[in-house]
py3Dmol code that shows the C-alpha trace and the ligand (Angstrom):
import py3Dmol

protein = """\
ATOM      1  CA  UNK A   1      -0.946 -40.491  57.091  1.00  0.00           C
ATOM      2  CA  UNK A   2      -2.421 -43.455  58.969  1.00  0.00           C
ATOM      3  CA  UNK A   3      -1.618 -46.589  57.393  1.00  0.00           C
ATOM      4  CA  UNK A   4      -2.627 -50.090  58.051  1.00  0.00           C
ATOM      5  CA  UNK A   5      -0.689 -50.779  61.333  1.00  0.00           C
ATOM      6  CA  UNK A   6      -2.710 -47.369  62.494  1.00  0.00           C
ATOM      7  CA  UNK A   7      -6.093 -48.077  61.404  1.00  0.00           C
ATOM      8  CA  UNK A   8      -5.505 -51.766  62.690  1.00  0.00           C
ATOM      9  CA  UNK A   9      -4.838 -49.769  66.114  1.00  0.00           C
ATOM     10  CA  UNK A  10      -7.684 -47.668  65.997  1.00  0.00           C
ATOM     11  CA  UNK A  11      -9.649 -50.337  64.896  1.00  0.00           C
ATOM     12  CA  UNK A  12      -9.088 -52.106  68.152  1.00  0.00           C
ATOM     13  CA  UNK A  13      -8.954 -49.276  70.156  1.00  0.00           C
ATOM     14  CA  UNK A  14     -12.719 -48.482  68.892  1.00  0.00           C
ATOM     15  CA  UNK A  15     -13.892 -52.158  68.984  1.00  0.00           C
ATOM     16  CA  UNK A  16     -13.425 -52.743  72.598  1.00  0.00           C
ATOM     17  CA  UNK A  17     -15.009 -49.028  73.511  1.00  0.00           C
ATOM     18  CA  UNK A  18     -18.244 -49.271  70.957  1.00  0.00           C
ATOM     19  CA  UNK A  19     -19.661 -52.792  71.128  1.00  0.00           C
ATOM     20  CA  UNK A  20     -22.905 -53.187  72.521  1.00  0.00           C
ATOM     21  CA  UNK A  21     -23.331 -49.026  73.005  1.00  0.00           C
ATOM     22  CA  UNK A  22     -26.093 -47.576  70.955  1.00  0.00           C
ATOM     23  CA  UNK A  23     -25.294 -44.726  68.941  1.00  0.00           C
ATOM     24  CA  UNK A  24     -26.943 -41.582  70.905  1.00  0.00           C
ATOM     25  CA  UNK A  25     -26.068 -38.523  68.982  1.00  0.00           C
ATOM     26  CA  UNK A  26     -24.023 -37.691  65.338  1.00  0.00           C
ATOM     27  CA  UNK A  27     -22.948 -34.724  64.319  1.00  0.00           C
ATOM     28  CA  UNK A  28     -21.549 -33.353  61.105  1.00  0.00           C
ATOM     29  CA  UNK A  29     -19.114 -30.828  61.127  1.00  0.00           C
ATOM     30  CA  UNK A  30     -17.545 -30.846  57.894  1.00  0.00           C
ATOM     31  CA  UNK A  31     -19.811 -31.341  55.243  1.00  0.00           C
ATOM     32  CA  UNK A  32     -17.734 -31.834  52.255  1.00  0.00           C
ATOM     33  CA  UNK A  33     -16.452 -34.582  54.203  1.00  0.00           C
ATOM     34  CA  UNK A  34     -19.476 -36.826  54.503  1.00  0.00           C
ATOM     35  CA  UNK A  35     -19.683 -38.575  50.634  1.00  0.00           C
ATOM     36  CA  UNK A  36     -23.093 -40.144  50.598  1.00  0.00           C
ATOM     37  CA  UNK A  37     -26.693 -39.052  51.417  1.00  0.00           C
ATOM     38  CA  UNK A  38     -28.374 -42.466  51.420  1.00  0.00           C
ATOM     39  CA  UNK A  39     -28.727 -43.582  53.965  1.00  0.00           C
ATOM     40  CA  UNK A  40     -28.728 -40.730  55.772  1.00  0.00           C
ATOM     41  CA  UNK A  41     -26.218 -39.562  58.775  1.00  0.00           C
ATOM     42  CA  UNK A  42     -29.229 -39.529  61.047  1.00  0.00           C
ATOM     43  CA  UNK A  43     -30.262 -43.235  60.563  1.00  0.00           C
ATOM     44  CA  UNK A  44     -26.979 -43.718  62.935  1.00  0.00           C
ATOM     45  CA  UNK A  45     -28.675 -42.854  65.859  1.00  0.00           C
ATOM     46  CA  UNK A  46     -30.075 -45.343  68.389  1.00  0.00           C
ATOM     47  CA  UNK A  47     -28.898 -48.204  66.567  1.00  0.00           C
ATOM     48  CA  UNK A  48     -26.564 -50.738  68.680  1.00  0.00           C
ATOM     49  CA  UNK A  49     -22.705 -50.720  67.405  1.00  0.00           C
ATOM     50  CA  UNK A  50     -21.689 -54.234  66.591  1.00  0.00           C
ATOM     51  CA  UNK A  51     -17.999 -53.694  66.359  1.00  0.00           C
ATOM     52  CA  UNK A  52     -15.492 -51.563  64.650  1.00  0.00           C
ATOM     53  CA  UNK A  53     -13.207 -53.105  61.227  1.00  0.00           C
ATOM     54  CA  UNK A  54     -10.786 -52.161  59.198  1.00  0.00           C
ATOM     55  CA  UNK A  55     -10.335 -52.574  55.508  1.00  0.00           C
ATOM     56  CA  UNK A  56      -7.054 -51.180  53.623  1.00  0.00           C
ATOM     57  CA  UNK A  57      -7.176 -47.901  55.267  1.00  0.00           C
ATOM     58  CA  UNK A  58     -10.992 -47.581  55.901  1.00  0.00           C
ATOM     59  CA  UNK A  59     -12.177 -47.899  59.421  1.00  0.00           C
ATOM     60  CA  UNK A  60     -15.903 -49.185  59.548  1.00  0.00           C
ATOM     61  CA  UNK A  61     -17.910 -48.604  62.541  1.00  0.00           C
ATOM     62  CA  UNK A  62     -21.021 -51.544  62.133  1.00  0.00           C
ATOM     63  CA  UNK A  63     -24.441 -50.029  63.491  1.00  0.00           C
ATOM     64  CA  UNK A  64     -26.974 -52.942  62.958  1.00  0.00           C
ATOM     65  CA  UNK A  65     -27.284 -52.928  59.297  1.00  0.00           C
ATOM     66  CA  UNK A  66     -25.795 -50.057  58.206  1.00  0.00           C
ATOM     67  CA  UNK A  67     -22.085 -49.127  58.006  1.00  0.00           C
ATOM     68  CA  UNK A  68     -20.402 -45.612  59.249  1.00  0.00           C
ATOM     69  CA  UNK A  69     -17.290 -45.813  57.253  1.00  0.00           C
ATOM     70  CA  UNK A  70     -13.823 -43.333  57.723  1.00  0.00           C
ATOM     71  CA  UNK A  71     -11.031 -42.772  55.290  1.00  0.00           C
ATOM     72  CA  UNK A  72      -8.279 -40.775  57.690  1.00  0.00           C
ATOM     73  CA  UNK A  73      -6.494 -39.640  54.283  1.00  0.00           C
ATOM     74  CA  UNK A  74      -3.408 -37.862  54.923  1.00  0.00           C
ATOM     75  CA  UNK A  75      -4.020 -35.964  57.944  1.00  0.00           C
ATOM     76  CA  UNK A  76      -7.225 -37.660  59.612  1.00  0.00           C
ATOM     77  CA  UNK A  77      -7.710 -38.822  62.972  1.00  0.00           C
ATOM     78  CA  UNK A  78      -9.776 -39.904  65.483  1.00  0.00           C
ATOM     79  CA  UNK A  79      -9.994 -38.782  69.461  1.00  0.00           C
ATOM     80  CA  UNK A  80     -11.829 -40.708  72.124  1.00  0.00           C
ATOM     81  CA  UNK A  81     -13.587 -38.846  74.468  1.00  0.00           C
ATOM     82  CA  UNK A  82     -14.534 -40.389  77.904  1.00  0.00           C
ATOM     83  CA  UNK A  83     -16.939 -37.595  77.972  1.00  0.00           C
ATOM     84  CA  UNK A  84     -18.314 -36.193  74.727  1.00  0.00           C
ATOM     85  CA  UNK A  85     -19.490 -32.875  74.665  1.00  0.00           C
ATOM     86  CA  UNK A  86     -22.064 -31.989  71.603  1.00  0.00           C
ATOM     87  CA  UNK A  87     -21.122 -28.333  71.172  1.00  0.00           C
ATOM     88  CA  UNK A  88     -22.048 -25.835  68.073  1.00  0.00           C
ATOM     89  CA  UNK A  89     -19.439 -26.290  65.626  1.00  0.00           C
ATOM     90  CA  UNK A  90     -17.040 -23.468  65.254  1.00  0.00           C
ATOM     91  CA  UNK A  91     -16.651 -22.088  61.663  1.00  0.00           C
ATOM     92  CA  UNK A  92     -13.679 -21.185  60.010  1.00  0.00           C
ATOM     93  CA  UNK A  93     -10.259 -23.934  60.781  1.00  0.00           C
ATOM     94  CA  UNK A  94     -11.688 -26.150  63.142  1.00  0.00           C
ATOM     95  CA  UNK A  95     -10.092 -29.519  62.533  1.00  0.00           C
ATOM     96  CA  UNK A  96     -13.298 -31.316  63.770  1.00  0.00           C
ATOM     97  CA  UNK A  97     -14.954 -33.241  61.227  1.00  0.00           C
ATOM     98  CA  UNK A  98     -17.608 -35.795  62.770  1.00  0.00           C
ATOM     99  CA  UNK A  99     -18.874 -36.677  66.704  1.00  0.00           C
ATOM    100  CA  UNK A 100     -20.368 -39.546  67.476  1.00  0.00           C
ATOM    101  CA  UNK A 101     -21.664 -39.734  71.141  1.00  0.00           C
ATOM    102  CA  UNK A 102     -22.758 -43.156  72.271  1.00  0.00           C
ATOM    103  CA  UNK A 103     -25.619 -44.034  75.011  1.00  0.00           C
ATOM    104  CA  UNK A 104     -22.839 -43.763  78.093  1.00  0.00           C
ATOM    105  CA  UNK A 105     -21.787 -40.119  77.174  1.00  0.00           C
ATOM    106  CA  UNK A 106     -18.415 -41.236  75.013  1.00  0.00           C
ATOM    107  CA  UNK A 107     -17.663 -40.831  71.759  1.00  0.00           C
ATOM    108  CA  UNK A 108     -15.354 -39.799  69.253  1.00  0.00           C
ATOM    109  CA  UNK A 109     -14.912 -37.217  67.067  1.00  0.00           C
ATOM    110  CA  UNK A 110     -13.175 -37.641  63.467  1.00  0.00           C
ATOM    111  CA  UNK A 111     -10.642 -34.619  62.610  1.00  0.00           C
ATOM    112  CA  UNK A 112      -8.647 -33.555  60.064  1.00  0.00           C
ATOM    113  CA  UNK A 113      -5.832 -31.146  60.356  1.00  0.00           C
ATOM    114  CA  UNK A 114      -4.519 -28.900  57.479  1.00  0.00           C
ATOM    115  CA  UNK A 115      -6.363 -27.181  54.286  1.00  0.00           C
ATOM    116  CA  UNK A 116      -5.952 -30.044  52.231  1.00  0.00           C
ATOM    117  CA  UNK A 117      -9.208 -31.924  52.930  1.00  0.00           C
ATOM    118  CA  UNK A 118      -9.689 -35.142  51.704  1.00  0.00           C
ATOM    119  CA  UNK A 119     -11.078 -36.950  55.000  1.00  0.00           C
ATOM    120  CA  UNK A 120     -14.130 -39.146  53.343  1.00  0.00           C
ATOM    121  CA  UNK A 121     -16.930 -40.429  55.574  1.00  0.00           C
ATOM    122  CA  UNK A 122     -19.512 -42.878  54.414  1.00  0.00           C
ATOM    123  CA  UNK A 123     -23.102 -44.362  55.509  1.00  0.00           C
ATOM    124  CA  UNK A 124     -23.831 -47.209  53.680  1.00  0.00           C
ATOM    125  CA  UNK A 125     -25.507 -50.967  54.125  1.00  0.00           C
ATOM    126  CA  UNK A 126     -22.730 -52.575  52.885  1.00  0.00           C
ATOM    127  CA  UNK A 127     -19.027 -52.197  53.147  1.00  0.00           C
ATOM    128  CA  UNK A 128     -18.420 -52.478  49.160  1.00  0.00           C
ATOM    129  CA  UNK A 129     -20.949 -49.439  48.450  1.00  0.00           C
ATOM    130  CA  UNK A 130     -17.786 -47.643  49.222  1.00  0.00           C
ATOM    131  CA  UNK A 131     -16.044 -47.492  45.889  1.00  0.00           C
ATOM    132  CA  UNK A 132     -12.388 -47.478  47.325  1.00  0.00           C
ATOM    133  CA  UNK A 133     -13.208 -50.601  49.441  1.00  0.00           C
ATOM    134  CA  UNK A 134     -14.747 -52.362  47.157  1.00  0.00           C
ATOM    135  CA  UNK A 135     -11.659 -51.793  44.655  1.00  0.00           C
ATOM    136  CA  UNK A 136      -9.350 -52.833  47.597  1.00  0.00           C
ATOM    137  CA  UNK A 137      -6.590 -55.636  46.319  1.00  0.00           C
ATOM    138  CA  UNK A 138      -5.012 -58.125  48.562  1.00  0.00           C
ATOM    139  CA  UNK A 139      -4.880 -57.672  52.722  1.00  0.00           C
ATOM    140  CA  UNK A 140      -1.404 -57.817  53.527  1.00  0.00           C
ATOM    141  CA  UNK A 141      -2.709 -59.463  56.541  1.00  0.00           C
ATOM    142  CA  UNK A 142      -5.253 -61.271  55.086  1.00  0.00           C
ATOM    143  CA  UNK A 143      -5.517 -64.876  54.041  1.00  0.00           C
ATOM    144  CA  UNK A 144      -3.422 -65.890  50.825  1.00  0.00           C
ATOM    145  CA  UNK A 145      -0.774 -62.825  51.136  1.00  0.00           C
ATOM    146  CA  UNK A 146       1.929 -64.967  50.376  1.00  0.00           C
ATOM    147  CA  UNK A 147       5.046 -64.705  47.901  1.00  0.00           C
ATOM    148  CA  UNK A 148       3.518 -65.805  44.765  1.00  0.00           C
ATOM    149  CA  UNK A 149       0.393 -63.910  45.514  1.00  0.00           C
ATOM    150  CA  UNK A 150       2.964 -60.857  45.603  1.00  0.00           C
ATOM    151  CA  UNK A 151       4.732 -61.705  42.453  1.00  0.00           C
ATOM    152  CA  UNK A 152       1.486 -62.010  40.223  1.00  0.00           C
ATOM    153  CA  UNK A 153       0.932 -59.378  41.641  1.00  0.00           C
ATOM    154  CA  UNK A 154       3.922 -57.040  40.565  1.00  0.00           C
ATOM    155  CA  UNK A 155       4.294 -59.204  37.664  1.00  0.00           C
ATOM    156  CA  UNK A 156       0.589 -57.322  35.677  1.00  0.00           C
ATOM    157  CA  UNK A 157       2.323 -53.924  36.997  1.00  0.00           C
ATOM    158  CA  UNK A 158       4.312 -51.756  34.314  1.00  0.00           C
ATOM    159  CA  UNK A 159       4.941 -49.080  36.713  1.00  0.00           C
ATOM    160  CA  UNK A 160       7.520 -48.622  39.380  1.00  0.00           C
ATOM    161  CA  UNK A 161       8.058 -50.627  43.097  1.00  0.00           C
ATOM    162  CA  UNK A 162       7.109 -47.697  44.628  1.00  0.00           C
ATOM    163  CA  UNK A 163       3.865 -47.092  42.842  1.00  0.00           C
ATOM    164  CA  UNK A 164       2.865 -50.683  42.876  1.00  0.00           C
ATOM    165  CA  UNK A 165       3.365 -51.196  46.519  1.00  0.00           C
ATOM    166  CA  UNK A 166       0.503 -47.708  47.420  1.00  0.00           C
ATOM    167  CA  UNK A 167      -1.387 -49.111  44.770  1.00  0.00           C
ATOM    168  CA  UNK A 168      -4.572 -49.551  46.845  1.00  0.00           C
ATOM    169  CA  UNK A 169      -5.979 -51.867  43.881  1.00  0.00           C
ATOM    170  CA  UNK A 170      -2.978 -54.117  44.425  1.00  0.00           C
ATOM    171  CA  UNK A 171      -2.054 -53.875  48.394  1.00  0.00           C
ATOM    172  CA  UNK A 172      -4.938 -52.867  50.588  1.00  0.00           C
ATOM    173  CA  UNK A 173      -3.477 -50.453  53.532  1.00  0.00           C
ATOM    174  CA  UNK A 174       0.059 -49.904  52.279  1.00  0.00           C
ATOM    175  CA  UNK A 175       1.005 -46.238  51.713  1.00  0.00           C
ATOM    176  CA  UNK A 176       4.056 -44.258  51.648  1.00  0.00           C
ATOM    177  CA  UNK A 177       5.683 -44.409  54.767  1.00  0.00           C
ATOM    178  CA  UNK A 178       5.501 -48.589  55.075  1.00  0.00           C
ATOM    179  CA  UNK A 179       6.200 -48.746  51.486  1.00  0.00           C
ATOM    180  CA  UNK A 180       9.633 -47.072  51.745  1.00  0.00           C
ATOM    181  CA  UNK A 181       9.987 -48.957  54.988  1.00  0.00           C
ATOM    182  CA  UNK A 182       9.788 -52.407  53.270  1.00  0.00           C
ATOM    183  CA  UNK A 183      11.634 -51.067  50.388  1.00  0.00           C
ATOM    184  CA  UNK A 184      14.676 -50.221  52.404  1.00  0.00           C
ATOM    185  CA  UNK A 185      14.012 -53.647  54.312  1.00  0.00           C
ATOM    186  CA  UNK A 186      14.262 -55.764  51.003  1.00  0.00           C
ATOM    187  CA  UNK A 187      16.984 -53.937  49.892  1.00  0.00           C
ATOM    188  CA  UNK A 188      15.422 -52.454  46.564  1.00  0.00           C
ATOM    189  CA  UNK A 189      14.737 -49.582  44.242  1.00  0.00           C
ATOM    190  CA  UNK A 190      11.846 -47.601  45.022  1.00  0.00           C
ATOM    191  CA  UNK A 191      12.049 -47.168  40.901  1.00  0.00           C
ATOM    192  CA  UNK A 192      12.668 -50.521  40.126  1.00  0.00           C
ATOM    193  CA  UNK A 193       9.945 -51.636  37.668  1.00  0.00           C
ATOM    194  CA  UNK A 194       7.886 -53.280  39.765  1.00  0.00           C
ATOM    195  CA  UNK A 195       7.724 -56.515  37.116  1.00  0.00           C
ATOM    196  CA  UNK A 196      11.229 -56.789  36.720  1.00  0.00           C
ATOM    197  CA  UNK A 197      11.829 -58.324  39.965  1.00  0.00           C
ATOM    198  CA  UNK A 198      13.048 -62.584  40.277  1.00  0.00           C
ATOM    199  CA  UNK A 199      11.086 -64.602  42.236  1.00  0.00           C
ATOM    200  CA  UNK A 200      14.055 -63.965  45.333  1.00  0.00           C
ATOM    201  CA  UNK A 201      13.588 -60.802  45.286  1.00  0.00           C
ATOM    202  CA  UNK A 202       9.815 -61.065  45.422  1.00  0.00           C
ATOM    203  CA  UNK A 203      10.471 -63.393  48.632  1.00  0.00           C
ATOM    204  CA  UNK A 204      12.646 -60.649  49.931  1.00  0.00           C
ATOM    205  CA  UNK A 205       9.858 -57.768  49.564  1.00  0.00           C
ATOM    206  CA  UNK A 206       7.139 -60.143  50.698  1.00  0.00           C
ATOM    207  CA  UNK A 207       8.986 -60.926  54.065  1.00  0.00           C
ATOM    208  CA  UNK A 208       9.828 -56.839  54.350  1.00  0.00           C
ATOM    209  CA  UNK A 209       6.275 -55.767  54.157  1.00  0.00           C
ATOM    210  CA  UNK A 210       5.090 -58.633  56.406  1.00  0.00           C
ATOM    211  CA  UNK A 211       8.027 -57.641  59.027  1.00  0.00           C
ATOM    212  CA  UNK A 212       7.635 -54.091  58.917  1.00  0.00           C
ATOM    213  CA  UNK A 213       3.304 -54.280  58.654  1.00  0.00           C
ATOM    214  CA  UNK A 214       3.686 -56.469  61.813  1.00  0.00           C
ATOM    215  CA  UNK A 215       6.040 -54.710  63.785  1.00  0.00           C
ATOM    216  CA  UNK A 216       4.318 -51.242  63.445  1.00  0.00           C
ATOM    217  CA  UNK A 217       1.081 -52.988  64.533  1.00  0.00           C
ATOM    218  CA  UNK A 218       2.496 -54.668  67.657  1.00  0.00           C
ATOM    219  CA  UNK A 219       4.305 -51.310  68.692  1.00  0.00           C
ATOM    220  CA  UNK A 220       0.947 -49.772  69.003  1.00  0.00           C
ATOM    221  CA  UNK A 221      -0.977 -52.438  70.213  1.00  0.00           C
ATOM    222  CA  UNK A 222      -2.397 -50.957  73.607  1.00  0.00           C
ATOM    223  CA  UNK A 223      -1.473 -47.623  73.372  1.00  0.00           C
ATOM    224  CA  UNK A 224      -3.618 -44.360  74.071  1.00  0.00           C
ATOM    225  CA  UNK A 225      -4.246 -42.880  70.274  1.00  0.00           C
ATOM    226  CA  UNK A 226      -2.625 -39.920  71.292  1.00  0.00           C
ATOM    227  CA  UNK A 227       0.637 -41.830  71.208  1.00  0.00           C
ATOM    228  CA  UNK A 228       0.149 -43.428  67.922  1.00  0.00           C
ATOM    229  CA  UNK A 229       1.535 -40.793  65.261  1.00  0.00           C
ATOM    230  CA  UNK A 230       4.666 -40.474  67.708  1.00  0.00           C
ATOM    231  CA  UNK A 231       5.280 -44.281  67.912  1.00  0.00           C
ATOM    232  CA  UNK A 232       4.693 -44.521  64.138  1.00  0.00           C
ATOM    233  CA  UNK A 233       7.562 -42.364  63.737  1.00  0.00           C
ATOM    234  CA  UNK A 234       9.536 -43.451  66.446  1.00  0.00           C
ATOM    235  CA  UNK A 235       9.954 -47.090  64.160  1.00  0.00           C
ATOM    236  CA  UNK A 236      10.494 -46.103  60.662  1.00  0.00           C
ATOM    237  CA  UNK A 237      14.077 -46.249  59.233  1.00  0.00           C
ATOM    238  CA  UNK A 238      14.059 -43.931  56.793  1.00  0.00           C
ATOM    239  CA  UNK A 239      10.752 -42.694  55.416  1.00  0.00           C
ATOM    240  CA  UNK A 240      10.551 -38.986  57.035  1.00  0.00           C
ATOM    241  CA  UNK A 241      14.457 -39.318  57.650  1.00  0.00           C
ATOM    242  CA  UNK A 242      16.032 -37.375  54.737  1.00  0.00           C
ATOM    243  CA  UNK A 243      19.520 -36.332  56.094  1.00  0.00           C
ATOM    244  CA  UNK A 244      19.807 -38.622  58.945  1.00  0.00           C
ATOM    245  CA  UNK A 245      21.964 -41.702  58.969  1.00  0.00           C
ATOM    246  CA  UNK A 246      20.271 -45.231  57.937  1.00  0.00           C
ATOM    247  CA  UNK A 247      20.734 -47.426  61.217  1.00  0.00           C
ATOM    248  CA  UNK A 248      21.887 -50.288  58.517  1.00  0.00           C
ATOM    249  CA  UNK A 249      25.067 -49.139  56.787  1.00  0.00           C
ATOM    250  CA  UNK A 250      25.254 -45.200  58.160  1.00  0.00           C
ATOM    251  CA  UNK A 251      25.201 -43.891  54.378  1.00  0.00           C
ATOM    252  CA  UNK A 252      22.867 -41.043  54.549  1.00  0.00           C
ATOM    253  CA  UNK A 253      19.385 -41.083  53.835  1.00  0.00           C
ATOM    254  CA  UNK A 254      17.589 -39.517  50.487  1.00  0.00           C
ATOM    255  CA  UNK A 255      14.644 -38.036  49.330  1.00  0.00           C
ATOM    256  CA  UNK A 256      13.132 -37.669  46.153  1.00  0.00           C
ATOM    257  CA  UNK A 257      10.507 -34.861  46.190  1.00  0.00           C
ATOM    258  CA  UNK A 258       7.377 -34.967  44.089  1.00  0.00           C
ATOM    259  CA  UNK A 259       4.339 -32.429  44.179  1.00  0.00           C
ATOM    260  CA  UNK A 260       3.007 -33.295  47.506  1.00  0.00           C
ATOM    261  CA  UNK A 261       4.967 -35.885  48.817  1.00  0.00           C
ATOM    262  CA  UNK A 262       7.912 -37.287  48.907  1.00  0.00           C
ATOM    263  CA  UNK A 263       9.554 -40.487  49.323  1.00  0.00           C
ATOM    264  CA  UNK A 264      13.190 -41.341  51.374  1.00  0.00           C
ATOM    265  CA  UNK A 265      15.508 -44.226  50.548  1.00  0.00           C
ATOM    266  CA  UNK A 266      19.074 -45.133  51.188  1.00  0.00           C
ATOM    267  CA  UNK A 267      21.380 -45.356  48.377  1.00  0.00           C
ATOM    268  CA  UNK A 268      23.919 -47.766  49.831  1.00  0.00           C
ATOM    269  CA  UNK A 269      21.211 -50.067  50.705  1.00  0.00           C
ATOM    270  CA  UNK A 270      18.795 -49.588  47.989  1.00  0.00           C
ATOM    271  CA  UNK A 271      20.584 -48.090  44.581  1.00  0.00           C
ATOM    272  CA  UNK A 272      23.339 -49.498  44.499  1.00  0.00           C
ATOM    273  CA  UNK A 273      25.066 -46.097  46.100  1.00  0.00           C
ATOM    274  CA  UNK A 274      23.484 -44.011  43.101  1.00  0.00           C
ATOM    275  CA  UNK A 275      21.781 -40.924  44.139  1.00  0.00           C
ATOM    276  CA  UNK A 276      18.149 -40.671  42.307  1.00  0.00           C
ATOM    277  CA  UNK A 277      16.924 -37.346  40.898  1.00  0.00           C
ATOM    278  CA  UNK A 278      15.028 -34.942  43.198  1.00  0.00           C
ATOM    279  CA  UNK A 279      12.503 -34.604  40.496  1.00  0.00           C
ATOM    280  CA  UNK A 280      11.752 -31.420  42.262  1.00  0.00           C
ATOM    281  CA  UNK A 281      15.100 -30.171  41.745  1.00  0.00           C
ATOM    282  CA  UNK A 282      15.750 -31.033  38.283  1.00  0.00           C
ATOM    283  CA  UNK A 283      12.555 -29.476  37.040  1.00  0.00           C
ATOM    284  CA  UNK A 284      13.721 -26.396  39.006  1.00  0.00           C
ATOM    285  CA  UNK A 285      17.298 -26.369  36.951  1.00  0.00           C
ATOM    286  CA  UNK A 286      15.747 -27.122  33.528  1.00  0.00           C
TER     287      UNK A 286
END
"""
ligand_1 = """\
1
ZN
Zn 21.584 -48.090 54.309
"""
view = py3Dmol.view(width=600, height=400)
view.addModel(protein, "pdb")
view.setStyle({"model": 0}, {"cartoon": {"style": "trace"}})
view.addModel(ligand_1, "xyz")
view.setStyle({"model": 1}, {"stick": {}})
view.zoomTo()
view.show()
């Protein structure tokens, strides 16, 4: 799933391509995926794009006054195309969600791979008449992310690390990859409660989200978004790494399974050596 260091890259990646072009053709491809009717999808065209943001993990395309907003979900993307061809959409498993084809012939189209679709597309005249971004918390990389903001933060939360830290009404962009990522960077529990923590440890997991946030976003400054999913892997330690050794102390890397996801830690680093229930499992051997 893209997280913020993604959408941060896509964000630029769009910004320098769409400024100043006018908006020459949209078309809708999936139609569950488009969330609002008002403004409609047609009110796009011919209006001049003023720049491409990001919030959390929305990407917002600015056309004049109105807003075409993206929510990549877990398997979203987006392709540019030099060249943008508008073709009849194919029915049945096409991945292809949304083109947009600007006044030069490029564009991009919005896809979604899988059968879970969640991809969420917006039109709106302003940015908080999207109800996830308007219930965004704090930017990591916004101003007044710092320790203390962190620790009030945890401090309201009776829930677990783990499920504070994807909490997009806490931290805006941070999902499950980066969260185990910072996790295994500040040494702690993914099911630590997440208001149990002293203030050092708070400093800890502030400077492991801010190191491992900016280091995924300067890896993929610059590159072709082909490359991105690749380099995200490429950097993470042990989120998708179940098995595998962690480059820190060589213990081996975890999982616990939920449902639909899963999250990886390492128990020499993180749990005090203490293997943590596959939740999976243990429902399996009740
Ligand atoms: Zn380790």
């Amino acid at each position: 799933m893209p997280e913020l260091p993604e959408v941060e890259a896509l964000t630029h990646f769009l910004d320098e391509r769409v400024r100043g072009r006018r908006v020459d053709t949209v078309q809708l491809l999936s139609f569950a995926a488009l969330k609002t009717f008002d403004p409609p999808l047609d009110a796009l065209k011919g209006r001049e794009l003023r720049g491409c943001t990001r919030r959390g993990k929305f990407l917002a395309l600015q056309a004049e006054t109105l807003y075409l907003v993206a929510h990549l979900a877990r398997a979203g993307w987006v392709r540019w195309r030099p060249e943008l061809e508008i073709k009849p959409g194919k029915l049945g498993r096409s991945p292809l969600a949304l083109r947009v084809r600007l006044d030069d012939g490029s564009g991009m189209e919005l896809t979604e791979q899988g059968t879970e679709k969640r991809l969420s597309i917006y039109v709106v005249r302003s940015l908080d008449d999207v109800p996830g971004i308007a219930e965004l918390g704090v930017d990591p990389f916004g101003d007044g992310f710092d320790a203390a903001t962190l620790g009030r933060l945890l401090a309201g939360e009776s829930g677990q690390l783990k499920h504070a830290l994807t909490d997009q009404r806490l931290l805006a962009g941070v999902g499950n990859a980066y969260s185990d990522e910072a996790l295994h960077a500040a040494r702690l529990s993914p099911f630590r409660k997440a208001s149990s923590l002293d203030a050092e440890e708070v400093e800890r997991l502030h400077a492991a989200l801010l190191e491992v946030l900016g280091d995924a976003v300067q890896r993929s400054q610059g590159l072709p978004l082909t490359d991105l999913k690749a380099e995200k892997k490429t950097g993470l330690r042990v989120h998708g790494r179940t098995g595998q050794a962690c480059p820190v102390c060589g213990d081996t890397v975890r999982e616990v399974a939920f449902a639909t996801r899963s999250l990886q830690y390492c128990p020499t680093c993180q749990t005090g050596g203490r293997v943590l229930a596959d939740r999976r499992l243990s429902r399996l051997l009740k």
